[in-house]
Jmol script that loads the backbone (N, CA, C; Angstrom):
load data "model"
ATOM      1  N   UNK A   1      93.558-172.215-108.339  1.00  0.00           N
ATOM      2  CA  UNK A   1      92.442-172.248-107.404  1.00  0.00           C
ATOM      3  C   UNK A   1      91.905-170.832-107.202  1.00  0.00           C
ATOM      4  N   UNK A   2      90.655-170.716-106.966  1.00  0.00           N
ATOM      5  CA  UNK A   2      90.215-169.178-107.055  1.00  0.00           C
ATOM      6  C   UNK A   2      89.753-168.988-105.980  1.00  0.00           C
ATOM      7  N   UNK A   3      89.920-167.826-105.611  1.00  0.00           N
ATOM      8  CA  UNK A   3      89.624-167.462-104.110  1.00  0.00           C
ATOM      9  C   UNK A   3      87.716-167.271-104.004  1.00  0.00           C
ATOM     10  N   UNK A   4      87.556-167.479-102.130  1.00  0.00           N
ATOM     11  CA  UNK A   4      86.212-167.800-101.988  1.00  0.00           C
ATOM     12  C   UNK A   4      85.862-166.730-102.640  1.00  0.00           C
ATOM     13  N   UNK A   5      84.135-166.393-103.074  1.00  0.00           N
ATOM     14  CA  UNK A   5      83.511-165.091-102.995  1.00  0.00           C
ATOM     15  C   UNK A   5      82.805-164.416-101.798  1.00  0.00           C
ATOM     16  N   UNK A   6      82.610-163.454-101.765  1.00  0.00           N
ATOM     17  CA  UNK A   6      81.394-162.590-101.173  1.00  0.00           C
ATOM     18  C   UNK A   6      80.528-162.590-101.930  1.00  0.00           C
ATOM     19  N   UNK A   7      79.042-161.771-101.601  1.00  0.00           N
ATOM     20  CA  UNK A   7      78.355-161.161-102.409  1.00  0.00           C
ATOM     21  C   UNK A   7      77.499-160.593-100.865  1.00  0.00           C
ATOM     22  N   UNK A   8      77.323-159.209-102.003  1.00  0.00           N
ATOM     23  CA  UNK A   8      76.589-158.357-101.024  1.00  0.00           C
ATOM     24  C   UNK A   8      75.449-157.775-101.804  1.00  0.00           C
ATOM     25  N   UNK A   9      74.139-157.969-101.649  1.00  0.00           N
ATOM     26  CA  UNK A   9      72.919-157.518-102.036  1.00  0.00           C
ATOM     27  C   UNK A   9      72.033-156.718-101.184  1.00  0.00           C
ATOM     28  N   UNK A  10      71.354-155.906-101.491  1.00  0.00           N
ATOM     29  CA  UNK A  10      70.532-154.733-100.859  1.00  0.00           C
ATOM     30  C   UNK A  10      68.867-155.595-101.151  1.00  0.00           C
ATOM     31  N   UNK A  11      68.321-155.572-100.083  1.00  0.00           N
ATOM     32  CA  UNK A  11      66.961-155.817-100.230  1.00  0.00           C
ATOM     33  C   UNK A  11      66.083-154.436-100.265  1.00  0.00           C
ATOM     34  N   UNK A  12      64.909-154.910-101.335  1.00  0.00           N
ATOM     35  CA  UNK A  12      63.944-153.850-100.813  1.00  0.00           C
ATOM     36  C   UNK A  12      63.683-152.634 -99.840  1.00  0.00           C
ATOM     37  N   UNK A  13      63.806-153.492 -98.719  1.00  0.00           N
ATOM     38  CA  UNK A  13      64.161-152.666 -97.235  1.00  0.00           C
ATOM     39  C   UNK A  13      65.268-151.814 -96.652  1.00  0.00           C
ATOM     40  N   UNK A  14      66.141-152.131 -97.736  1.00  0.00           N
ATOM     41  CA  UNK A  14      67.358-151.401 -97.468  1.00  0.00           C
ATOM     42  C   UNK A  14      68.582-152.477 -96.660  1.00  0.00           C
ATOM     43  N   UNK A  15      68.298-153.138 -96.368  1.00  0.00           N
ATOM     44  CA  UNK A  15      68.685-154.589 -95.406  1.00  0.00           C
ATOM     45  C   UNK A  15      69.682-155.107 -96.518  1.00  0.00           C
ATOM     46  N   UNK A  16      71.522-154.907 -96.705  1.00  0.00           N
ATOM     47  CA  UNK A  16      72.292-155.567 -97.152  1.00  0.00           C
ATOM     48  C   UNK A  16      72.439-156.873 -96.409  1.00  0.00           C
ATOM     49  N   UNK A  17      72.568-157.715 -97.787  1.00  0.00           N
ATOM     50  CA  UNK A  17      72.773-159.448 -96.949  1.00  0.00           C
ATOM     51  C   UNK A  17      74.244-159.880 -97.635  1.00  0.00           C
ATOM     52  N   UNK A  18      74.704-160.005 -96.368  1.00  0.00           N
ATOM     53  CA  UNK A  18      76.108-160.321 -96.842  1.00  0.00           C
ATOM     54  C   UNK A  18      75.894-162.307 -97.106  1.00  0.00           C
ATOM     55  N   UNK A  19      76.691-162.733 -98.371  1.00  0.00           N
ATOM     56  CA  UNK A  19      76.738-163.960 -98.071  1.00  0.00           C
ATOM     57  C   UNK A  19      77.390-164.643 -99.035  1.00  0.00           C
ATOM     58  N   UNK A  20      78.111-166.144 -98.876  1.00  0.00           N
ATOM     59  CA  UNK A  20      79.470-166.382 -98.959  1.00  0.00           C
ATOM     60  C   UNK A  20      80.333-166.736 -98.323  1.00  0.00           C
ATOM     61  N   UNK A  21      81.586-166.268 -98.615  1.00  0.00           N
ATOM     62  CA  UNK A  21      82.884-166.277 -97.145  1.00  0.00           C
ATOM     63  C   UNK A  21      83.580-165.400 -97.459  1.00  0.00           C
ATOM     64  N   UNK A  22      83.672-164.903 -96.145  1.00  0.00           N
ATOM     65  CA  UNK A  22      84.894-163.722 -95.791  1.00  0.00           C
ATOM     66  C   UNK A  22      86.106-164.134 -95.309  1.00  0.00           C
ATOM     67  N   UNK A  23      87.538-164.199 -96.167  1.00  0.00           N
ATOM     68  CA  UNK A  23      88.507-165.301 -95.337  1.00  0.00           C
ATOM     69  C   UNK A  23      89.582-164.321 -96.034  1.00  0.00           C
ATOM     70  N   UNK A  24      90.367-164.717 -94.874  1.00  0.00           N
ATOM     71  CA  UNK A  24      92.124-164.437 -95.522  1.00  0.00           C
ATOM     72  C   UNK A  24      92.087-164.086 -97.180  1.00  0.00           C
ATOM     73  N   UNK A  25      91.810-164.768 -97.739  1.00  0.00           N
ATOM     74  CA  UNK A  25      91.850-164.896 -99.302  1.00  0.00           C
ATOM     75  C   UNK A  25      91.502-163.569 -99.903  1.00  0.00           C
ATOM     76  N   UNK A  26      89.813-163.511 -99.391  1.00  0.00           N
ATOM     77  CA  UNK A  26      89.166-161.958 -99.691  1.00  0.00           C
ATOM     78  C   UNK A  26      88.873-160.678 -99.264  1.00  0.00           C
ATOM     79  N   UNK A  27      89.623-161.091 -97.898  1.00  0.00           N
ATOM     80  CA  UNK A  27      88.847-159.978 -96.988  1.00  0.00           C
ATOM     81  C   UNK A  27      89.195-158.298 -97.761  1.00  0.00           C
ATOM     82  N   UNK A  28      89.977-158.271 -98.033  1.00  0.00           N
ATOM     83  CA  UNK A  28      90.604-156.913 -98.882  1.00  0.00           C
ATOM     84  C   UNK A  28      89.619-156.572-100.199  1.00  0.00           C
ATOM     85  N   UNK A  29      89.134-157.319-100.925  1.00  0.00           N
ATOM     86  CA  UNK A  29      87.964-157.488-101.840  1.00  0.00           C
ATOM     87  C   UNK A  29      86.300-157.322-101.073  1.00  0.00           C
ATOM     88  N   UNK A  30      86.200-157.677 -99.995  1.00  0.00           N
ATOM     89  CA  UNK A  30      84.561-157.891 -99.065  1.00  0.00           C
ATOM     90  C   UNK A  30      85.038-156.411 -98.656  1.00  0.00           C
ATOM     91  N   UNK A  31      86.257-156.306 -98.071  1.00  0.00           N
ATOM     92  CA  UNK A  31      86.124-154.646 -97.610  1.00  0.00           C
ATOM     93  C   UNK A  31      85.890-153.278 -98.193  1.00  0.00           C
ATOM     94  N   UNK A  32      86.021-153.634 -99.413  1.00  0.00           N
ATOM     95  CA  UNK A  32      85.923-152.743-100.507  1.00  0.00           C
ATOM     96  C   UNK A  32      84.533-152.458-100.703  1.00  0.00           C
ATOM     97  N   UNK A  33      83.944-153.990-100.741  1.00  0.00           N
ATOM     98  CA  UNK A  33      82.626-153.984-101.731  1.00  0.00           C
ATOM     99  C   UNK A  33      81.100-153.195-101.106  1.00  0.00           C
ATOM    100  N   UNK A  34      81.782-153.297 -99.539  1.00  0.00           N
ATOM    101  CA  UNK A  34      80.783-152.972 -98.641  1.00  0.00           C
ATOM    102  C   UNK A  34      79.739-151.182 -98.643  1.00  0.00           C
ATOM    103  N   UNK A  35      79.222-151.210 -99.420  1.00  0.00           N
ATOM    104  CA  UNK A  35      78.831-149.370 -99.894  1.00  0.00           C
ATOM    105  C   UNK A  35      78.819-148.775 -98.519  1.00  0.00           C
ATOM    106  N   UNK A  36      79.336-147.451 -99.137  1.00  0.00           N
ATOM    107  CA  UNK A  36      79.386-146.712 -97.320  1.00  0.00           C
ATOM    108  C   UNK A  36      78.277-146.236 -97.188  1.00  0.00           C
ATOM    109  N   UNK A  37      77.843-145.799 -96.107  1.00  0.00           N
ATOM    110  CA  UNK A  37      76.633-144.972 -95.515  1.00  0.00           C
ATOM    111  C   UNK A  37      76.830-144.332 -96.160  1.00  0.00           C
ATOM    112  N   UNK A  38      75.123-143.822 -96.054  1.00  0.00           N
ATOM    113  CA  UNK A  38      74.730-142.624 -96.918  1.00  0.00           C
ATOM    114  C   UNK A  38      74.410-141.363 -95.876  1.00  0.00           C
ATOM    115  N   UNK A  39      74.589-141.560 -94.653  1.00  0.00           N
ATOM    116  CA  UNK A  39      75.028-140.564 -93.097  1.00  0.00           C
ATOM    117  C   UNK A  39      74.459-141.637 -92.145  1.00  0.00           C
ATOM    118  N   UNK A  40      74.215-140.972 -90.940  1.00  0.00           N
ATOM    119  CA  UNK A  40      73.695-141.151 -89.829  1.00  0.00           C
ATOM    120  C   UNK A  40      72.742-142.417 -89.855  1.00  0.00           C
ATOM    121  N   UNK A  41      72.611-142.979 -89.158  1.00  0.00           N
ATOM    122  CA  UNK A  41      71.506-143.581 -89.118  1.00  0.00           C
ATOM    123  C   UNK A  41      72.025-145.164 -88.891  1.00  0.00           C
ATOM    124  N   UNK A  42      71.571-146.313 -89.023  1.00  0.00           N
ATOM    125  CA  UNK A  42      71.813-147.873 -88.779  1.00  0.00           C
ATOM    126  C   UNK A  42      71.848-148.250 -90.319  1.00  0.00           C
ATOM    127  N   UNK A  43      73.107-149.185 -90.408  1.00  0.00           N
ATOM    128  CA  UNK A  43      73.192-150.050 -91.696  1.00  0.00           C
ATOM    129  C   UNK A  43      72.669-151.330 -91.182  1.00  0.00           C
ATOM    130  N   UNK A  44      71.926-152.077 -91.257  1.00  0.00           N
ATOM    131  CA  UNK A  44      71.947-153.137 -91.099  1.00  0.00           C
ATOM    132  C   UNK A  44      72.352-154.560 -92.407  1.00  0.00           C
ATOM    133  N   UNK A  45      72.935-155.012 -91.492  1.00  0.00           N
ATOM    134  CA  UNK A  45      73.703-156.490 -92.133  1.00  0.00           C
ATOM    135  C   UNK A  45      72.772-157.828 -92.361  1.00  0.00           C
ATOM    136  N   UNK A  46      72.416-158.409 -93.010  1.00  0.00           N
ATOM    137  CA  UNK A  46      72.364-159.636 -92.526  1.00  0.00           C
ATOM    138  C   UNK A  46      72.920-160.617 -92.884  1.00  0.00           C
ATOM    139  N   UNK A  47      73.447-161.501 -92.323  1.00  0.00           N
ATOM    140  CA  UNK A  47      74.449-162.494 -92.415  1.00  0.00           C
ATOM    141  C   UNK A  47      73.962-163.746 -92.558  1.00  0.00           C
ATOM    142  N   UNK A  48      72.588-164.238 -92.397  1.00  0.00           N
ATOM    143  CA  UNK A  48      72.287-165.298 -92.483  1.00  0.00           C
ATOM    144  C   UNK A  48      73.054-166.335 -93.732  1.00  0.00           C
ATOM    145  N   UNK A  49      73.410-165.668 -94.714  1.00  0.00           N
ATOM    146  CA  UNK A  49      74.090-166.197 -96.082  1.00  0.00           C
ATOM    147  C   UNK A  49      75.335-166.485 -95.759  1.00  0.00           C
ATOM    148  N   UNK A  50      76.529-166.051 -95.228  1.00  0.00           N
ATOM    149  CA  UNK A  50      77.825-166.331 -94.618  1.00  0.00           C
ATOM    150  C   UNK A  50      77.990-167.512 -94.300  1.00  0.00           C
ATOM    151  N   UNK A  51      78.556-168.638 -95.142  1.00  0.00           N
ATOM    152  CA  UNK A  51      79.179-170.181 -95.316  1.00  0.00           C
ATOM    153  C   UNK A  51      80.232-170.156 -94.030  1.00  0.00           C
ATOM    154  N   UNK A  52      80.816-169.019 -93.789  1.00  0.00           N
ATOM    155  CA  UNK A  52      82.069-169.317 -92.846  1.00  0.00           C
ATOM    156  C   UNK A  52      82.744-168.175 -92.189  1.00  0.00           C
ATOM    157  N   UNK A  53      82.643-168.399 -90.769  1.00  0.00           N
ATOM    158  CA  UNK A  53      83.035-166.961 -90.241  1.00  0.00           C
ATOM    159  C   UNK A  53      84.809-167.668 -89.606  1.00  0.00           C
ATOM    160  N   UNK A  54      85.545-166.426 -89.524  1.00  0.00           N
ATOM    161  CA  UNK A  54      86.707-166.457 -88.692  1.00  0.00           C
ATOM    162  C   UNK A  54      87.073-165.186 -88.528  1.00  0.00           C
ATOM    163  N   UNK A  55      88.285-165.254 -87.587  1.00  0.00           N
ATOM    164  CA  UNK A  55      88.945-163.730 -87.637  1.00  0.00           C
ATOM    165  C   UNK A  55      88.779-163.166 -88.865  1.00  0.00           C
ATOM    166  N   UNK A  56      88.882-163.412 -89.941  1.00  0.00           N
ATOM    167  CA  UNK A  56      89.210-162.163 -91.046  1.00  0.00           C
ATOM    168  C   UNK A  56      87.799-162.142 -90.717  1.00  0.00           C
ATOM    169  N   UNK A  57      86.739-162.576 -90.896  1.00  0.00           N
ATOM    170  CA  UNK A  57      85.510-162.251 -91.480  1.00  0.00           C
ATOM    171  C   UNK A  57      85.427-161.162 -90.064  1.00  0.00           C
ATOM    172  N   UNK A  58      85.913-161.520 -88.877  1.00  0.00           N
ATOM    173  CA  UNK A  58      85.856-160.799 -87.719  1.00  0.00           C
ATOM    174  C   UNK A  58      86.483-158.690 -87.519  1.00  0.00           C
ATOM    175  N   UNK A  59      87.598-159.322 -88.731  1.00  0.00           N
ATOM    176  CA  UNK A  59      88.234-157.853 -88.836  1.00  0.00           C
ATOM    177  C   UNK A  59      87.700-157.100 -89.727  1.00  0.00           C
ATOM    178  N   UNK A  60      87.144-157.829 -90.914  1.00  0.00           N
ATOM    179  CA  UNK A  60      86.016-156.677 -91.945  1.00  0.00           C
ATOM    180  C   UNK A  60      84.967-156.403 -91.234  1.00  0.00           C
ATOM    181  N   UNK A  61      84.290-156.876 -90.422  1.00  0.00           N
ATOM    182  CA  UNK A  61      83.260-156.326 -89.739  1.00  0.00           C
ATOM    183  C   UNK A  61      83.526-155.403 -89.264  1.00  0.00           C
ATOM    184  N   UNK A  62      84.780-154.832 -88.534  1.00  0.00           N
ATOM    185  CA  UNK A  62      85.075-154.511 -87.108  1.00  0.00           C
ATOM    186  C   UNK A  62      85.325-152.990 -88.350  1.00  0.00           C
ATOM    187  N   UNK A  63      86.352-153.193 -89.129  1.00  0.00           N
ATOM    188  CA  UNK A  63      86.054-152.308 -90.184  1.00  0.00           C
ATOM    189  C   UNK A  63      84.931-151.344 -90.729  1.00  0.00           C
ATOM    190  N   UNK A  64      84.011-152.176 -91.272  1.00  0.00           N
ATOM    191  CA  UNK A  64      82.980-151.616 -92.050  1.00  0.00           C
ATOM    192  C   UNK A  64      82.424-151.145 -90.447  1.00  0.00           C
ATOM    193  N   UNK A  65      82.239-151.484 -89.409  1.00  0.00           N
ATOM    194  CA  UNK A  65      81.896-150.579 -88.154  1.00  0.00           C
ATOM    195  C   UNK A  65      82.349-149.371 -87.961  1.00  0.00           C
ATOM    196  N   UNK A  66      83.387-149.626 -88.335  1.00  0.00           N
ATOM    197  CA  UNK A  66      84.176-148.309 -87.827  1.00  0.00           C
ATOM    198  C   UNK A  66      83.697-147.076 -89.339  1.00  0.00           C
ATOM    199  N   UNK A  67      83.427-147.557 -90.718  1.00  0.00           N
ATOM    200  CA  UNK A  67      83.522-146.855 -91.139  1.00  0.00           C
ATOM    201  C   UNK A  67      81.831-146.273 -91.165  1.00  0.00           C
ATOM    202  N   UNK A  68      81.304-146.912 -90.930  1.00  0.00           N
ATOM    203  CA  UNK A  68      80.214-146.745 -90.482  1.00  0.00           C
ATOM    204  C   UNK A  68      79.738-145.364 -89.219  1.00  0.00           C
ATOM    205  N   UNK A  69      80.419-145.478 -88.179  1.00  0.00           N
ATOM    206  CA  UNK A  69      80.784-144.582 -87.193  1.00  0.00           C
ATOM    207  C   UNK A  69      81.822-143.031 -87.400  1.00  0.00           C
ATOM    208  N   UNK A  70      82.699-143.291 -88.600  1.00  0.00           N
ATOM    209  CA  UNK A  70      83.364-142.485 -88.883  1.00  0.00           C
ATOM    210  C   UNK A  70      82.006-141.376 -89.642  1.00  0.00           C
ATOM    211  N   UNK A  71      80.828-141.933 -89.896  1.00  0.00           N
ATOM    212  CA  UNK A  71      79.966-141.347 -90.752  1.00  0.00           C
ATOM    213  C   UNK A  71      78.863-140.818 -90.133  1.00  0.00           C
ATOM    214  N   UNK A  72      78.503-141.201 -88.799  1.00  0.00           N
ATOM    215  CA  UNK A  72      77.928-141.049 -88.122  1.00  0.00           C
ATOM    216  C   UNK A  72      76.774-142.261 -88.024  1.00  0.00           C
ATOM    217  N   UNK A  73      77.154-143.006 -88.450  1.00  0.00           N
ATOM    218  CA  UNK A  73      76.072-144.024 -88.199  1.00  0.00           C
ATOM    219  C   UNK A  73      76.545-145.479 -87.511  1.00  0.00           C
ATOM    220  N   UNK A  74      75.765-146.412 -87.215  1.00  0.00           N
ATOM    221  CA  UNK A  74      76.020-147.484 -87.019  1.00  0.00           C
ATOM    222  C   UNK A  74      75.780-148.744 -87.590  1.00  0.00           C
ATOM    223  N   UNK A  75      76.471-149.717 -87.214  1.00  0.00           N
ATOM    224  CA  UNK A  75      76.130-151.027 -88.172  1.00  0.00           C
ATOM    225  C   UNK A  75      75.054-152.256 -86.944  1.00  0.00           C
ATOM    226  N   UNK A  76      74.474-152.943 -87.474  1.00  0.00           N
ATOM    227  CA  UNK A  76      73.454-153.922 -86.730  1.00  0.00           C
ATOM    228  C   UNK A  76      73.681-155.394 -87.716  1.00  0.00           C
ATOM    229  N   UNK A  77      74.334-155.751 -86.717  1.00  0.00           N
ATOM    230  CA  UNK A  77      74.444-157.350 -87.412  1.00  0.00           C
ATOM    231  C   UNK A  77      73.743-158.507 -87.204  1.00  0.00           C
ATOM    232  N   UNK A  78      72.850-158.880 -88.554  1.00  0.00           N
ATOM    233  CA  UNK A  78      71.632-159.403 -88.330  1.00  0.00           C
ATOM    234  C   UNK A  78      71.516-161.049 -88.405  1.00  0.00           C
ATOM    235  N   UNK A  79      71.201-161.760 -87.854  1.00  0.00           N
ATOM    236  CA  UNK A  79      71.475-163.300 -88.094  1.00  0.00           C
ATOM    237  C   UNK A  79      73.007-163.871 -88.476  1.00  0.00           C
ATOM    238  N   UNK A  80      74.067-163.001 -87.296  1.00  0.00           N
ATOM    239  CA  UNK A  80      75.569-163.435 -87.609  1.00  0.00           C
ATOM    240  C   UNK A  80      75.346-165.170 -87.101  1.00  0.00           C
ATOM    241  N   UNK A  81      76.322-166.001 -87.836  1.00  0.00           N
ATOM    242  CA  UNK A  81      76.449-167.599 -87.510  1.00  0.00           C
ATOM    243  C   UNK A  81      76.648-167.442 -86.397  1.00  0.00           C
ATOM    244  N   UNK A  82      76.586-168.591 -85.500  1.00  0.00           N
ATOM    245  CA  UNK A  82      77.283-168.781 -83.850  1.00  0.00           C
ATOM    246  C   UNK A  82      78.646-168.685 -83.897  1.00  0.00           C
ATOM    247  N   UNK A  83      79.580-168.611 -85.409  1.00  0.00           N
ATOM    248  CA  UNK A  83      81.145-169.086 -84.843  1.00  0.00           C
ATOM    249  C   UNK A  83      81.496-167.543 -84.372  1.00  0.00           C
ATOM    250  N   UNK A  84      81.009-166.502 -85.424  1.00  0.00           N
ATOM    251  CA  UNK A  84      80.816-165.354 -85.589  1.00  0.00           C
ATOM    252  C   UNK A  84      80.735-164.706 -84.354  1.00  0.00           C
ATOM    253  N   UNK A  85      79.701-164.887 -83.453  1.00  0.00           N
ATOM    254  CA  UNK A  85      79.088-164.377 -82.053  1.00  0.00           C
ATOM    255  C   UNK A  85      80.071-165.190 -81.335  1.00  0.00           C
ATOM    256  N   UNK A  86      80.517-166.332 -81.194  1.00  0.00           N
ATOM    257  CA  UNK A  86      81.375-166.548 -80.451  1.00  0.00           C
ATOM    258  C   UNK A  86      83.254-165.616 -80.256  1.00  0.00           C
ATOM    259  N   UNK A  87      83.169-165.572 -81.495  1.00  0.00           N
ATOM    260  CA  UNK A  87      84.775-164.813 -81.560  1.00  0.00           C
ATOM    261  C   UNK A  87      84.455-163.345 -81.308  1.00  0.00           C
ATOM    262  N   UNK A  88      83.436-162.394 -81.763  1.00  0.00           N
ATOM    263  CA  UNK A  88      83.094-161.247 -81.111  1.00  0.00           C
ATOM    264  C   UNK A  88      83.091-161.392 -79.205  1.00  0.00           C
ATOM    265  N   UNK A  89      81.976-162.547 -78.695  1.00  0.00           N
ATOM    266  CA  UNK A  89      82.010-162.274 -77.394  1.00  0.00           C
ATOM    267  C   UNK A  89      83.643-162.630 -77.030  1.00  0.00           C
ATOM    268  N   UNK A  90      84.292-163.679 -77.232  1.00  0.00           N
ATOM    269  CA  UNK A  90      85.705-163.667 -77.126  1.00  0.00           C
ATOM    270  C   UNK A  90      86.417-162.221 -77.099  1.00  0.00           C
ATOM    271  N   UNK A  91      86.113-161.801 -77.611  1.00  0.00           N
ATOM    272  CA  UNK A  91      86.996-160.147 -78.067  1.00  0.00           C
ATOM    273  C   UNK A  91      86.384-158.929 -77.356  1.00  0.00           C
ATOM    274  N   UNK A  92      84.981-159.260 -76.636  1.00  0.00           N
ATOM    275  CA  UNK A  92      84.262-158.153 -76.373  1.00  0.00           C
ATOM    276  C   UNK A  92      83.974-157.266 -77.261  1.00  0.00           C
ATOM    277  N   UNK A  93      83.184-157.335 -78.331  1.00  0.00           N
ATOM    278  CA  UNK A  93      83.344-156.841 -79.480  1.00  0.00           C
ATOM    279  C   UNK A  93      81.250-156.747 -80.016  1.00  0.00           C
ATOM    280  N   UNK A  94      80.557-157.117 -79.244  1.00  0.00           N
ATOM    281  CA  UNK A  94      79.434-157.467 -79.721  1.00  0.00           C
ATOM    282  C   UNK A  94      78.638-156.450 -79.627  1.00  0.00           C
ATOM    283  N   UNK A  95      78.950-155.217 -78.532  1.00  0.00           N
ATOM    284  CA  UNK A  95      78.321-153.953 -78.173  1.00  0.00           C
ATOM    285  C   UNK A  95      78.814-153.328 -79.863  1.00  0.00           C
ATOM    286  N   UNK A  96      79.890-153.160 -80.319  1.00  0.00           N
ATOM    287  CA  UNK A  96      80.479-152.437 -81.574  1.00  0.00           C
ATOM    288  C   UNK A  96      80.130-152.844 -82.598  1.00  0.00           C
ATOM    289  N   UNK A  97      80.015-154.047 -82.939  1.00  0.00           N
ATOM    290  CA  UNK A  97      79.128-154.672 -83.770  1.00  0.00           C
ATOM    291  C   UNK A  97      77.851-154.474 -83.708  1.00  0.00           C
ATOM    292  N   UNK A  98      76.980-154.270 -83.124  1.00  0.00           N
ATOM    293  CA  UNK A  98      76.061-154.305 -83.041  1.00  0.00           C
ATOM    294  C   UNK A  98      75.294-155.511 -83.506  1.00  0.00           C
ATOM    295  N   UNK A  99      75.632-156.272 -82.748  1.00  0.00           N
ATOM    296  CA  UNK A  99      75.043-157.894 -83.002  1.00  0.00           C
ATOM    297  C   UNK A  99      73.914-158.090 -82.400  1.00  0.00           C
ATOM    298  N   UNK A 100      72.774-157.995 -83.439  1.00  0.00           N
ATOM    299  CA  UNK A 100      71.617-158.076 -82.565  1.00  0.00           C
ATOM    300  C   UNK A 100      70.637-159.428 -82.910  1.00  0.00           C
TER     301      UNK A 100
END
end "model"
wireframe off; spacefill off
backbone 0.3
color backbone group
């Protein structure tokens, strides 16, 4: 059986769209794939493509945030699913995310 995929594409705009699933299976593979900032400034995400959110998909985010911030910039998460926004507000986590 083969584990879910990711895929992460850059639009025109600069606007990466994450989409797929982020799960137990891959999260170590989605964390990788995620290109780091190029400095300062907002990465924005969009998630509208994401088949399935849970904790893991919850801890690569929380990740690529942080590495994001380690760089001086921030992340903006764009059309996350409701399961997504629900387990962030659960965690208090939606200010860091930048779930907008």
């Amino acid at each position: 059986m083969s584990s879910p995929r990711v895929e992460i594409d850059a639009d025109t705009l600069g606007t990466l769209r994450v989409s797929g699933v982020i799960s137990y299976a891959n999260a170590a593979d989605a964390l990788a794939r995620l290109p780091a900032p190029r400095g300062p400034g907002a990465m924005d995400l969009d998630l509208s493509g994401l088949q399935h959110a849970d904790s893991a998909t919850l801890a690569v985010l929380i990740a690529w945030a942080a590495r994001a911030r380690k760089r001086g910039g921030e992340l903006h998460l764009r059309n996350a699913p409701q399961a997504l926004r629900n387990l962030a507000h659960l965690s208090d986590l939606e200010s860091l995310l930048g779930l907008v």
